[in-house]
C-alpha positions, 0 to 999 in steps of 0.5 A, a space after each residue: 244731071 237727067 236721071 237714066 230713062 231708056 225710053 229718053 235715050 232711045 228717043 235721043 238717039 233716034 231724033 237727036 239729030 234732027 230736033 237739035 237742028 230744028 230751030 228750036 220749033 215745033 220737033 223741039 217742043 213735042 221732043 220736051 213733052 215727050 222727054 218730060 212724060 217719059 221721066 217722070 214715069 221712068 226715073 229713079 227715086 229721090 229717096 226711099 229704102 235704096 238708091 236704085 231704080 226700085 222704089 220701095 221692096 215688094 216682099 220683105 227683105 230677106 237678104 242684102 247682099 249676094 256671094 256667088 260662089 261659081 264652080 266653073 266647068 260643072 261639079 259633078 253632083 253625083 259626086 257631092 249632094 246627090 248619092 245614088 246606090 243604083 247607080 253605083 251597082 250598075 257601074 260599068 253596065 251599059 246605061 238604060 236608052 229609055 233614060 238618055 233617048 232624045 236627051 241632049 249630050 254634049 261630047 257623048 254622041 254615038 257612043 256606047 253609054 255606060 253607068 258610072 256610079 260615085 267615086 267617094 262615101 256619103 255621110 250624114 252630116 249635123 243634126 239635119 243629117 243631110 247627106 253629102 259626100 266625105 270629101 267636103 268635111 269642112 262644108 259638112 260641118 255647116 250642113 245645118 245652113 245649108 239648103 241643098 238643091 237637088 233639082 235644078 236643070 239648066 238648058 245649055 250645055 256648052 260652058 261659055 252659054 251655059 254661064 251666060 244663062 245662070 247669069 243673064 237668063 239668056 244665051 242672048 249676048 247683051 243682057 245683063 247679069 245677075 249683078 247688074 240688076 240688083 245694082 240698077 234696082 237696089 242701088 249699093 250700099 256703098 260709095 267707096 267701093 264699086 257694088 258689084 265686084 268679081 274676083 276669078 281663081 284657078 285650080 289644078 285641072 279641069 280649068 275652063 276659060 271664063 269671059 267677061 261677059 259674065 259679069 257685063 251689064 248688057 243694056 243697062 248702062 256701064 256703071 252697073 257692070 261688075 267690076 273684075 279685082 286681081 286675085 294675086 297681089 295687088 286687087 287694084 293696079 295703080 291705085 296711088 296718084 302719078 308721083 308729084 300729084 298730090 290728093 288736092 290737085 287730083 281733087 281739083 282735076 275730078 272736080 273740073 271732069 265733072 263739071 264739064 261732063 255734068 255740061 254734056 249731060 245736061 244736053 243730051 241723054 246719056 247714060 254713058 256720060 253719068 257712068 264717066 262722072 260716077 266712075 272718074 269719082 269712084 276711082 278718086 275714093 277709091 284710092 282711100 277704100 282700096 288700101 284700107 281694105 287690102 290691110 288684112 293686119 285686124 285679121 286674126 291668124 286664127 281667122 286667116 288659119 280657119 279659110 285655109 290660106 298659105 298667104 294672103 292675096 295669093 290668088 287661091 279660092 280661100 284668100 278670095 273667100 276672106 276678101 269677100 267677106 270684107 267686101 260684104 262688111 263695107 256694103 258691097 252688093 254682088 260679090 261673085 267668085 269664080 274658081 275654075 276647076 270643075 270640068 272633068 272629062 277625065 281623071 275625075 276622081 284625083 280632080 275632085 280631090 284638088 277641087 274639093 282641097 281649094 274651096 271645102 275649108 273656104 266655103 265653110 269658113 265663110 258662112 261661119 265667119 259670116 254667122 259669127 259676125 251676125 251677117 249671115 241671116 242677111 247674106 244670101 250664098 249660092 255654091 254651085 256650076 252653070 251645070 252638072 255631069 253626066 251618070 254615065 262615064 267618059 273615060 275616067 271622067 264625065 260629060 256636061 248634064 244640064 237635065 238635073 244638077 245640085 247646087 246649095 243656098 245659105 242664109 239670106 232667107 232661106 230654109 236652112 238644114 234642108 234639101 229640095 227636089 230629087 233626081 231619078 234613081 240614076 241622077 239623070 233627071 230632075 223628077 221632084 220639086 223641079 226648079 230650072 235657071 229662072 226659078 232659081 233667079 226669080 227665088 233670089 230676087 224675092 229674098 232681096 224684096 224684088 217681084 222678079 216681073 217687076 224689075 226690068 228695062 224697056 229695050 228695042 220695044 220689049 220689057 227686058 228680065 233678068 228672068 224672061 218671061 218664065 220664072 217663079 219663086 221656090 217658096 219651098 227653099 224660103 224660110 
């Protein structure tokens, strides 16, 4: 079977028509040559320290695995990361027009702008002292592996573009995600369990609607796109053979797809026939990981106490922490949980504390769990929303804010204990240590021994990145 080379399939594509009709002439011979020339520059490894596009790391490998913990809807991080005592005097007062004149707002136009200081205390948490709101104890309680970023703007300030940016890099549809390009240049880590998988729950309020585009694969090839479990109840719908099919048989149908789709792929260069071939194999082994890994009986009650959850596979945010816990265990290499809650125009003060009650004990037990298993050094956490909210109020509630916005890293080669940049004295700007969407992406390749300009996919004649053509490493966020 070819290996993927998009330069290959473009040209198939483009001149497959004609040169498959040509008689076998001079078109079929200058279409080997170039077909020949071009995979060998483009195709994968047969060996080497992955099964991915990528040969061999270009940095040393900080971090295996990601879990991204995605807040939808925007946390408001004058709320949780980014205490400002200004702010908080100025509460109710007309906001300063040197601050917002000429800024972006989203549902704040022509309106009159007045200060809204935080709704709840800040601590000083672990022997960091990191400060950071009470109403996150339990996430506290870790500050000293956490590395908060305090700087971070984004550029779109609509949800659904705003999430396809801290995922793609692009408000383009068509890219890939984050996922998809660590799985088509580092490969997975296993062969029972798809290696980019996304579980979704939902809270009380502030619930925006997410779409599918967030975890697709874009140009690259289908097999490298996410992979969406239910939350609530069974992870994978219909996981059993037919009744009267036994595991043989079903060995025997795979086996025969196989053989005929591995026919096709010998003629033509297709990326979507190997994903068939892949999927059809992944579905088969799947029907023994899958149970394997929804029997939560080695849990402990202890374990299961420590995330907060009142019953496993009950669609809540903790029992998708734990899963993404065991999915980490057994070499999944993207795991990402989304937990629509966060967008709080109103009533902002009662939607943090819902928000703060489904995922503060979670989180905190998943990077403890993490550490207490020796996995943490080697997994790279990152908690936060596609963007901020605004200082200035909306009612009871706050606006979209993409000019600076917090969000946290653990483990995974980052500096633990530690916070990066700062915004203004209003958390309106990010003035310190500034860090937008491509360096954040750029920073998180590195830890997994990726040069972020050296990971891409030719596409309609441009080198295609997850990071464009901007991006660069935070080396201050780096241990």
């Amino acid at each position: 079977m070819k290996p993927y080379d998009p330069i290959s399939h473009a040209l198939s594509i483009n001149r497959r028509s004609f040169l498959t009709k040509s008689a076998y002439g001079l078109g079929g011979a200058a279409f080997a040559m170039l077909a020949a020339k071009a995979s060998a520059a483009g195709a994968p490894p047969a060996s080497g320290f992955s099964k991915g596009f990528l040969r061999s790391p270009h940095f040393p490998v900080k971090a295996k695995r990601v879990i991204f913990l995605c807040m939808a809807g925007g946390p408001p991080h004058l709320e949780l990361f980014d205490n400002k005592p200004v702010l908080k005097k100025l509460d109710g007062q007309p906001f300063p027009e040197s601050f917002t004149k000429g800024q972006q707002i989203a549902q704040l136009q022509n309106t009159v702008l007045k200060a809204r200081g935080g709704s709840f205390e800040f601590k000083k948490w672990g022997k960091s002292g990191m400060e950071m709101t009470d109403i996150f104890p339990h996430i506290g309680s870790v500050a000293d592996e956490m590395c908060v970023i305090r700087s971070l703007k984004t550029e779109q300030i609509n949800h659904d573009t705003a999430h396809a940016f801290i995922n793609t890099g692009s408000i383009i549809k068509g890219r890939p995600c984050m996922g998809s390009w660590l799985l088509y240049g580092l490969g997975a880590e296993t062969e029972n369990l798809p290696g980019y998988i996304v579980l979704t729950s939902t809270g009380r309020t502030g619930q925006q609607p997410i779409s599918a585009r967030q975890w697709s694969s874009g140009v690259l090839p289908s097999k490298y796109q996410g992979i969406q479990f239910q939350s609530k109840g069974e992870a994978v719908h219909y996981i059993g053979n037919p009744e009267g099919v036994c595991q043989s048989t079903q060995r025997q149908v795979i086996d025969e797809i196989r053989r005929l789709n591995g026919q096709l792929a010998e003629e033509t260069v297709d990326p979507e026939i190997a994903t068939r071939i892949a999927q059809y194999e992944m579905a088969f082994k799947m029907q023994s990981s899958v149970p394997e890994l929804l029997d939560f009986k080695s849990e402990s009650a202890k374990t299961i106490e420590s995330y907060g959850i009142k019953e496993i596979g009950d669609g809540s945010f903790a029992s998708n922490c734990l899963m993404a816990r065991r999915l980490a265990e057994r070499g999944v290499r993207m795991i990402q949980l989304y937990h629509r809650a966060w967008d709080l125009h109103g009533n902002l003060e009662n939607g943090m504390k819902m928000g703060a009650e489904d995922v503060d004990k979670a989180t905190a037990a998943l990077i403890r769990d993490l550490k207490e298993r020796g996995m943490l050094e080697d997994t790279l956490i990152l908690w936060g929303g596609e963007f901020g909210r605004t200082p200035m109020g909306q009612g009871s509630g706050r606006d979209h804010h993409i000019a600076g916005y917090s969000v946290f890293m653990a483990g995974g080669g980052v500096k633990a204990g530690t916070t990066y940049g700062a915004t203004d004295e209003l958390g309106y700007h990010a003035v310190e240590n500034v860090v937008d969407v491509h360096d954040l992406h750029a920073t998180m390749l590195q830890l997994m021994g990726i040069d972020h300009r050296q990971l891409s996919v030719k596409y309609q004649g441009l080198d295609v990145r997850l990071t464009g053509i901007a991006g660069k490493p935070v080396n201050g966020i780096m241990a």
